[in-house]
C-alpha positions in Angstrom: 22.8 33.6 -36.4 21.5 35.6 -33.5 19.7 33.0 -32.6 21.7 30.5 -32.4 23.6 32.8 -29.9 20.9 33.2 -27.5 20.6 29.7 -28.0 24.5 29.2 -26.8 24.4 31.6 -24.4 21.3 29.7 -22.5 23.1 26.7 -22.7 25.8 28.5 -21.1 23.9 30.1 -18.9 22.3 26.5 -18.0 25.2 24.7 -17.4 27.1 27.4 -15.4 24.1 27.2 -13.2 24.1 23.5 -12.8 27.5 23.6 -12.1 27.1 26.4 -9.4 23.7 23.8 -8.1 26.1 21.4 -7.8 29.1 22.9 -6.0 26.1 24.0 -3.3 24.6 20.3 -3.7 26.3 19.0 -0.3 25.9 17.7 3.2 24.8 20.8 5.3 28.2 21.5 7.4 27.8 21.0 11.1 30.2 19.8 13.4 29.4 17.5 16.1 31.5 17.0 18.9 33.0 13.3 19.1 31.4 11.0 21.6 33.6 11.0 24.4 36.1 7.9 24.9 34.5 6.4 28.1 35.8 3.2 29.0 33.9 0.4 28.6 34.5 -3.1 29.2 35.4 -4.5 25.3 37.1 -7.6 27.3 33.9 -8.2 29.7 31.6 -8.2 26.2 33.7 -10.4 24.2 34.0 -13.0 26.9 30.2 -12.4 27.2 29.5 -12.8 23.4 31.5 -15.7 23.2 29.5 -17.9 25.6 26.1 -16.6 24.6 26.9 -18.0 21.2 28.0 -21.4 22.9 24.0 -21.5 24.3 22.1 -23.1 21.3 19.0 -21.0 21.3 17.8 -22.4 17.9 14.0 -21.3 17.0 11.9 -24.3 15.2 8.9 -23.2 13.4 7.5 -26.5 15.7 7.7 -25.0 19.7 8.1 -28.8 20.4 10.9 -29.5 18.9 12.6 -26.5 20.3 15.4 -27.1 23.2 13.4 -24.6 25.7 16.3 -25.7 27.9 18.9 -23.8 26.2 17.0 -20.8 26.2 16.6 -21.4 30.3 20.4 -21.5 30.1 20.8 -18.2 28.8 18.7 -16.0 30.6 20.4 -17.7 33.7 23.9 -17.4 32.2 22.4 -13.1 32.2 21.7 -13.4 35.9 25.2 -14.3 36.3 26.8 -12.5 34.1 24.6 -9.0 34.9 24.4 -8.9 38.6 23.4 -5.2 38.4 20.6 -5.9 35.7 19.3 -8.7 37.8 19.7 -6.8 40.9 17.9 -3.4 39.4 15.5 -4.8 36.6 12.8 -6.6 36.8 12.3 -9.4 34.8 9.5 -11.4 33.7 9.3 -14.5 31.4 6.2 -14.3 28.7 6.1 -17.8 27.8 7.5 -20.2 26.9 10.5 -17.7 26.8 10.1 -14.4 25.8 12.4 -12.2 28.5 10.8 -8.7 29.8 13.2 -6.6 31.6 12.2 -3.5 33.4 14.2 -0.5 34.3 12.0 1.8 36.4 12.9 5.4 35.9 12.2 8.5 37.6 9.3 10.4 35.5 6.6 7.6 35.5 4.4 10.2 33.7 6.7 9.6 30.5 6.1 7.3 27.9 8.9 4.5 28.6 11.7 3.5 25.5 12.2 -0.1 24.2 15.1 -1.8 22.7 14.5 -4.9 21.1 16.1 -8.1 20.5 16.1 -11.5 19.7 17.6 -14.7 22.1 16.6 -17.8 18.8 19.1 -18.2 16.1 19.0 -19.9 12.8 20.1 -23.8 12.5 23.6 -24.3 11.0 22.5 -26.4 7.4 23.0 -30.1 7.6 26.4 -31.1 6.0 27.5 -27.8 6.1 29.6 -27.9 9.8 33.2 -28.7 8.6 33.0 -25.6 6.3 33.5 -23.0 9.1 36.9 -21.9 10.0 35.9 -22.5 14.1 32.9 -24.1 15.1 29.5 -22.6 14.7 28.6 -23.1 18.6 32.1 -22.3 19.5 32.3 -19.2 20.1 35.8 -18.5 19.4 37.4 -15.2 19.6 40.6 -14.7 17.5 41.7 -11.9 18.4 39.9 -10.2 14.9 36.5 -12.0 15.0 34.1 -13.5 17.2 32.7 -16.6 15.4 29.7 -18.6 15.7 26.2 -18.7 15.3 24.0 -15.6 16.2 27.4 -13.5 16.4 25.9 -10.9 13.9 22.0 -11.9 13.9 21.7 -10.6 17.2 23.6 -12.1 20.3 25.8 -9.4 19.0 23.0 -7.0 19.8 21.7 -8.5 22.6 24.8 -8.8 24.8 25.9 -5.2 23.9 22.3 -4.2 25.3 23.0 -5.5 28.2 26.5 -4.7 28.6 25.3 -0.8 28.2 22.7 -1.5 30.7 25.3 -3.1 33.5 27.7 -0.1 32.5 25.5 2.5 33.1 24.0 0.9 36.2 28.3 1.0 37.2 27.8 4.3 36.7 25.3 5.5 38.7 23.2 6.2 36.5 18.8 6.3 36.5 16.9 7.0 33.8 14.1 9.8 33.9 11.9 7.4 31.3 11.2 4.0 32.4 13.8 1.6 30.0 12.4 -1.8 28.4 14.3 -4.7 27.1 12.5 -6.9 25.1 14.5 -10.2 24.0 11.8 -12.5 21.9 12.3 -16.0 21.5 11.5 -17.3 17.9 11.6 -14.3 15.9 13.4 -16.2 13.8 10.3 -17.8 12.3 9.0 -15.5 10.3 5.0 -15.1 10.0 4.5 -17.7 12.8 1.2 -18.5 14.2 3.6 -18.7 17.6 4.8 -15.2 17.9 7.1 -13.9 20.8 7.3 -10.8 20.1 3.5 -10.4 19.7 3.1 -11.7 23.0 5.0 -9.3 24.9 3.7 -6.7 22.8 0.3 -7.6 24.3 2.1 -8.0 28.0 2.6 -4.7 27.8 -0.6 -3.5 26.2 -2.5 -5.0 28.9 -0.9 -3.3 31.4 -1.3 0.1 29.7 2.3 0.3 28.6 2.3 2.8 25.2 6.2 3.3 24.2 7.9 6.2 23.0 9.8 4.7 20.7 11.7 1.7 19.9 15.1 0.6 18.5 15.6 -3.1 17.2 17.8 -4.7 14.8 18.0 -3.4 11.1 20.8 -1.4 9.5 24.3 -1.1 10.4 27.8 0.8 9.6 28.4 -0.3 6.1 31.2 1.3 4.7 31.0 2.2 1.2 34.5 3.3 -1.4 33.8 4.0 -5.2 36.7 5.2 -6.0 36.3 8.7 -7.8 32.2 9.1 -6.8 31.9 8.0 -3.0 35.1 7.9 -1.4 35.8 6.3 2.2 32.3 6.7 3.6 29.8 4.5 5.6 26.4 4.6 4.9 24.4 4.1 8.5 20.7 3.2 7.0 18.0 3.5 9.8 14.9 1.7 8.8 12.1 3.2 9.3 9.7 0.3 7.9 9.9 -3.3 7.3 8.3 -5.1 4.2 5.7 -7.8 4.7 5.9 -11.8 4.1 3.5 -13.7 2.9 3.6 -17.0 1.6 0.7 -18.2 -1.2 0.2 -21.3 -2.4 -0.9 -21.4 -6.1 -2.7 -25.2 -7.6 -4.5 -26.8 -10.8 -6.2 -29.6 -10.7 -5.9 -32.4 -13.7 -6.8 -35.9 -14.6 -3.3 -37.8 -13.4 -2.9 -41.0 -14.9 0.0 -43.1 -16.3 2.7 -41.1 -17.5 3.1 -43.3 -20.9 -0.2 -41.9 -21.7 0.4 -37.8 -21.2 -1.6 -35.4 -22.3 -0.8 -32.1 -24.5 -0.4 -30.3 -20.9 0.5 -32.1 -17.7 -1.1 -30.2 -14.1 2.6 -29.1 -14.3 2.5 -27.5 -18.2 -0.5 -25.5 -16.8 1.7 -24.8 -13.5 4.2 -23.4 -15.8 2.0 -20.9 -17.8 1.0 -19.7 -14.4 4.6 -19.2 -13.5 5.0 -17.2 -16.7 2.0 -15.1 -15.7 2.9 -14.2 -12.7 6.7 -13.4 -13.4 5.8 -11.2 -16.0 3.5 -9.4 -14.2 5.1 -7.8 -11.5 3.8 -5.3 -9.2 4.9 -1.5 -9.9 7.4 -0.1 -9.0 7.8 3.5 -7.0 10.4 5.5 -5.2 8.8 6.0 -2.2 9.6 9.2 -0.1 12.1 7.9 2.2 13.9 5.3 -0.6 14.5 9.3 -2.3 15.6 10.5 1.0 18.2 7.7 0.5 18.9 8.7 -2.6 19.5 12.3 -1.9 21.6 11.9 0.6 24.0 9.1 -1.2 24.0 11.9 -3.9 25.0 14.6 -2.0 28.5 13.2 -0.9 29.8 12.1 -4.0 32.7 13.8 -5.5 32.1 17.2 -7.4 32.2 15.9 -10.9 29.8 13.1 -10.4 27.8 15.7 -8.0 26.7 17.6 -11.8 24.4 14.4 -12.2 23.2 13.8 -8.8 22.3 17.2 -8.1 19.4 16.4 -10.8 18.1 13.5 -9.4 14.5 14.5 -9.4 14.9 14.5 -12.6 16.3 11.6 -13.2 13.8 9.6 -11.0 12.0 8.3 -13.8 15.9 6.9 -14.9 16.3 5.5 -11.9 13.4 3.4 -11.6 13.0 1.9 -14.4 16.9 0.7 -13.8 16.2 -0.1 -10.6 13.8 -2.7 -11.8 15.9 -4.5 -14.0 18.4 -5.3 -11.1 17.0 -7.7 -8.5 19.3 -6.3 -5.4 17.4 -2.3 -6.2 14.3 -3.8 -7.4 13.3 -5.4 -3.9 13.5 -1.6 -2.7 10.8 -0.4 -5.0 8.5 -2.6 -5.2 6.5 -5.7 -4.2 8.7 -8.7 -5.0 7.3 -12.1 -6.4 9.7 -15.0 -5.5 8.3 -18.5 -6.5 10.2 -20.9 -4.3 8.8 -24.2 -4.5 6.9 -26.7 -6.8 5.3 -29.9 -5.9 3.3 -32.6 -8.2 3.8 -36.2 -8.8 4.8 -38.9 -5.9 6.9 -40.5 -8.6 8.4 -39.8 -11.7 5.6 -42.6 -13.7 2.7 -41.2 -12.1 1.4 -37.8 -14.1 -0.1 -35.3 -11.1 -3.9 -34.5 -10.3 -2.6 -31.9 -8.5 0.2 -29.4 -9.0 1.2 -26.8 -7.3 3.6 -23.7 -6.0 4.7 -22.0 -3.4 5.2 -18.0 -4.1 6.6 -16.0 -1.1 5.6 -12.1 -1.4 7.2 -9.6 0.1 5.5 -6.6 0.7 5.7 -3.0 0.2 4.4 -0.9 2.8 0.5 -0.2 1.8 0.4 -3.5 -0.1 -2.3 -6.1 2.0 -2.4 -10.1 1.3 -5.5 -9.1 0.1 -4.1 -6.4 -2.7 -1.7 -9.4 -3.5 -4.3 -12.4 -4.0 -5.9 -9.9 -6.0 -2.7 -9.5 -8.1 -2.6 -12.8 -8.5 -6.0 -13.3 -9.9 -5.7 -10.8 -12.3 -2.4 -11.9 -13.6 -3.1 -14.8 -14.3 -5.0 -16.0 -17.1 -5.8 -19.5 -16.0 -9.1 -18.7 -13.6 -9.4 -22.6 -12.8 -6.2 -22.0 -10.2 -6.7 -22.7 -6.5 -5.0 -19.9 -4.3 -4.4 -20.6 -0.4 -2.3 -17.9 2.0 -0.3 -20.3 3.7 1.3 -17.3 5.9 1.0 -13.8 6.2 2.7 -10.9 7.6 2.1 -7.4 6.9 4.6 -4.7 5.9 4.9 -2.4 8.6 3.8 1.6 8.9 6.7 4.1 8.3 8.0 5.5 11.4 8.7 9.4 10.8 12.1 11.2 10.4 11.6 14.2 12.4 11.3 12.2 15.7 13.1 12.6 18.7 14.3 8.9 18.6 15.6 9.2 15.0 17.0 12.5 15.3 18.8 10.5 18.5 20.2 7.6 16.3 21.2 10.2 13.7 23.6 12.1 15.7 24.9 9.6 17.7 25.9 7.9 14.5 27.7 10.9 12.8 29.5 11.5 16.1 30.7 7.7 16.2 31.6 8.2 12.6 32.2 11.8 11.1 32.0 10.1 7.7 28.6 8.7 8.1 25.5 9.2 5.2 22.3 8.6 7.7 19.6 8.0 6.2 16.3 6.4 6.6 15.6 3.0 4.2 13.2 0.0 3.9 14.1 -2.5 5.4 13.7 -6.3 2.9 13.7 -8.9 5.9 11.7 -9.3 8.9 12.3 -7.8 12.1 10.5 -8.2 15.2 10.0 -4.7 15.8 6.7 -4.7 14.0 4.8 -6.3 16.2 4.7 -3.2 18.6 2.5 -0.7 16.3 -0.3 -1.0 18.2 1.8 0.3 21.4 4.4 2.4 19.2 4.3 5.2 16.2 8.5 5.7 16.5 9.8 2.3 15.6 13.5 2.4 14.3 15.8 -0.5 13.2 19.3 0.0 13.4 22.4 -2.2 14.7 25.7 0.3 15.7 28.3 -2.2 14.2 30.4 -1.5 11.7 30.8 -4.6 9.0 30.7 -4.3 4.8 29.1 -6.2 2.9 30.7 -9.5 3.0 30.6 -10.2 6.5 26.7 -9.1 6.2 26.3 -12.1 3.7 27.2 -14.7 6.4 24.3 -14.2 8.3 22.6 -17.6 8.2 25.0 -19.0 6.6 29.1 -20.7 6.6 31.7 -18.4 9.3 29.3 -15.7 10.5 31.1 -13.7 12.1 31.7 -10.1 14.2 34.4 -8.0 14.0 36.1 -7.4 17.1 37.0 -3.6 16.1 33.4 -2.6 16.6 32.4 -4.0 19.4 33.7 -0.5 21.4 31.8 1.7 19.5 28.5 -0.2 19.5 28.6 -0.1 23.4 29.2 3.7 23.5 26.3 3.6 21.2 23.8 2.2 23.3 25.0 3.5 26.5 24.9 7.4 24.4 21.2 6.3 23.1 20.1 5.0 26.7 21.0 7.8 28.8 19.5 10.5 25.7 16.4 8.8 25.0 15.7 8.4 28.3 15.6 11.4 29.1 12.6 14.1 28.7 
């Protein structure tokens, strides 16, 4: 009997404590003063935005079959519609059209600040045109959305860059820090032996150019509402790293023939126990330190009740991961994903193949080389007769630290846009062109200030992308905020 009591009472004692954990397991109060309400020209950006998205700056794996015209159309169509920019910047062209715009500041013994973009968009998918509501080279403005093309992946960006830039220059303003803009022009094809971004990179290196920091596409605004466990928040994800892309072709080799004569196995049976291998061997997963940073932080502004769980999340790691793994949206965060995409064999459907194969595109955790992966693939894969060719290759980025003057930058300016913000650093799945400036850059951050859930996210390169026109305020004050702060010493 007694001791069951002590046994009760350090249950008690346990869960009192928890609960006490858990009432003090919560966003550390500070109160940040609103960004002020400048004006700033919504009307000038729209009108802006719309005919940037008329320009078809579509990127083609193939620089010849690019329209390099279009491109010359929009950086003149920012002559005229920046006068200040192309009165005070300079502006060189890395070819064939990578834009370099240089804002000389004050302190030329300060490393200089970057913000990144991209002028190529994505080709609207043959057949699918009369699905959009407007247009996708339209550029219509509704009153709610701005349509078209490139409206969220980035003319978005790209205009409001150099709408911040025109304003401020209205303003009177210099920087102390010299400011860069850097608009690639194919970063839409991704692991390209053609790289824009690359290039300027290395315009820049050779001139002795090493950036403080720099601020590309990557994360947005995305409000989040679970009734009862996360209510009415955004969650403002910064990300810190990118994961790589490579793309590996897989082959076996067999004796073809007539297909009324098959044997046991075709070159595409064996392709398929290959597929099994490799799908059932995937790479391991891990919370990394900044994925639990992520975590934390979702955690600490849930609701009280649901706050008795989340204040235990170290302990529920383990939990976590192995649920994470079983869900392909969470699994691509923890872990190098395996994604085979394409299969190729026979010319015809009577011929049996000599030569099968697949195409398997990798994306990469940070840490994780194509070599680590070709690896992988040897040793999961029982079949040692299998040809393996990297067809492209990009590696994952380095993680850019937390406790930098940049981040710490981005992380205000977004709670004082948005009281109601969860900021947080995260991995970012696709490709950006922000890696390419390591070698000139430890403080790389990718993060786009518009708000837009998760819908509107999921027409990027695809039917009715679109921008809301409710955000386009607050990403200019953004910018402008970031520009004249970073800037500074």
């Amino acid at each position: 009997m007694q001791k069951s009591k002590i046994a009760l009472g350090a249950l008690g004692a346990a869960a009192l404590g928890n609960a006490v954990h858990a009432a003090l397991y919560r966003p550390k109060k500070e109160t940040l003063p609103a960004l002020p309400q400048e004006d700033v020209n919504v009307d000038r950006y729209r009108a802006h935005l719309s005919r940037a998205i008329q320009i078809k700056t579509i990127s083609n794996r193939d620089p010849d079959k690019v329209d390099w015209d279009a491109f010359k159309q929009l950086r003149d169509f920012f002559d005229e519609a920046y006068p200040l920019v192309a009165k005070h910047l300079t502006r060189e062209i890395v070819p064939p059209s990578n834009l370099v715009y240089h804002w000389k500041g004050t302190r030329p013994d300060l490393d200089p600040i970057a913000l990144l973009g991209h002028q190529d968009v994505v080709p609207v998918s043959a057949g699918t045109e009369g699905d959009w509501t407007h247009p996708p080279f339209d550029g219509v403005d509704d009153g709610e959305f701005i349509w078209g093309r490139g409206a969220l992946d980035m003319k978005n960006h790209v205009v409001c860059v150099l709408e911040a830039v025109e304003s401020l220059l209205e303003d009177g303003f210099t920087p102390e820090r010299d400011v860069y803009l850097l608009f690639g022009d194919n970063e839409e094809i991704v692991a390209n032996e053609f790289n824009g971004a690359r290039d300027i990179m290395r315009y820049l290196r050779d001139r002795g150019v090493h950036l403080d920091c720099v601020l590309d596409e990557g994360g947005a605004m995305l409000p989040v509402h679970v009734p009862g466990v996360l209510n009415h928040k955004y969650l403002a994800g910064v990300g810190v790293a990118e994961k790589g892309f490579i793309d590996i072709e897989i082959a076996v080799n067999a004796k073809g023939g007539h297909s009324s004569q098959p044997p046991k196995h075709s070159a595409v049976g064996v392709l398929a126990n290959v597929i099994r291998d490799l799908e059932n061997h995937q790479f391991k997963a891990s919370l990394n330190t900044n994925m639990k940073a992520l975590i934390t932080a979702v955690g600490k502004n849930c609701t009280y009740p649901v706050r008795l769980v989340t204040c235990n999340l170290p302990l529920l790691y383990p939990v976590l991961l192995q649920v994470a793994k079983m869900i392909p949206p969470a699994a691509c965060m923890v872990r190098t994903t395996t994604g085979v995409t394409m299969t190729q064999g026979s010319p015809q459907s009577n011929v049996l193949p000599q030569r099968a194969s697949i195409t398997v595109n990798f994306r990469a955790m940070p840490g994780v080389t194509t070599e680590d992966i070709v690896n992988h693939i040897k040793k999961a894969v029982r079949n040692k007769h299998i040809e393996i060719n990297v067809l492209n290759s990009k590696e994952a980025s380095r993680f850019s630290p937390t406790d930098a003057r940049a981040y710490k930058i981005i992380e205000r300016l977004c709670r004082q846009i948005e009281p109601n913000a969860i900021v947080a650093p995260y991995l970012v799945m696709g490709g950006t062109d922000a890696c390419n400036y390591e070698p000139i850059c430890e403080n790389i951050y990718r993060y786009a200030p518009f708000r837009a859930g998760a819908e509107l996210l999921l027409c990027t390169h695809g039917t009715n992308e679109r921008v809301p026109v409710s955000t386009l305020a607050d990403a200019l004050r953004f910018f402008k905020n970031y520009v004249r702060e970073c800037s500074a010493e």
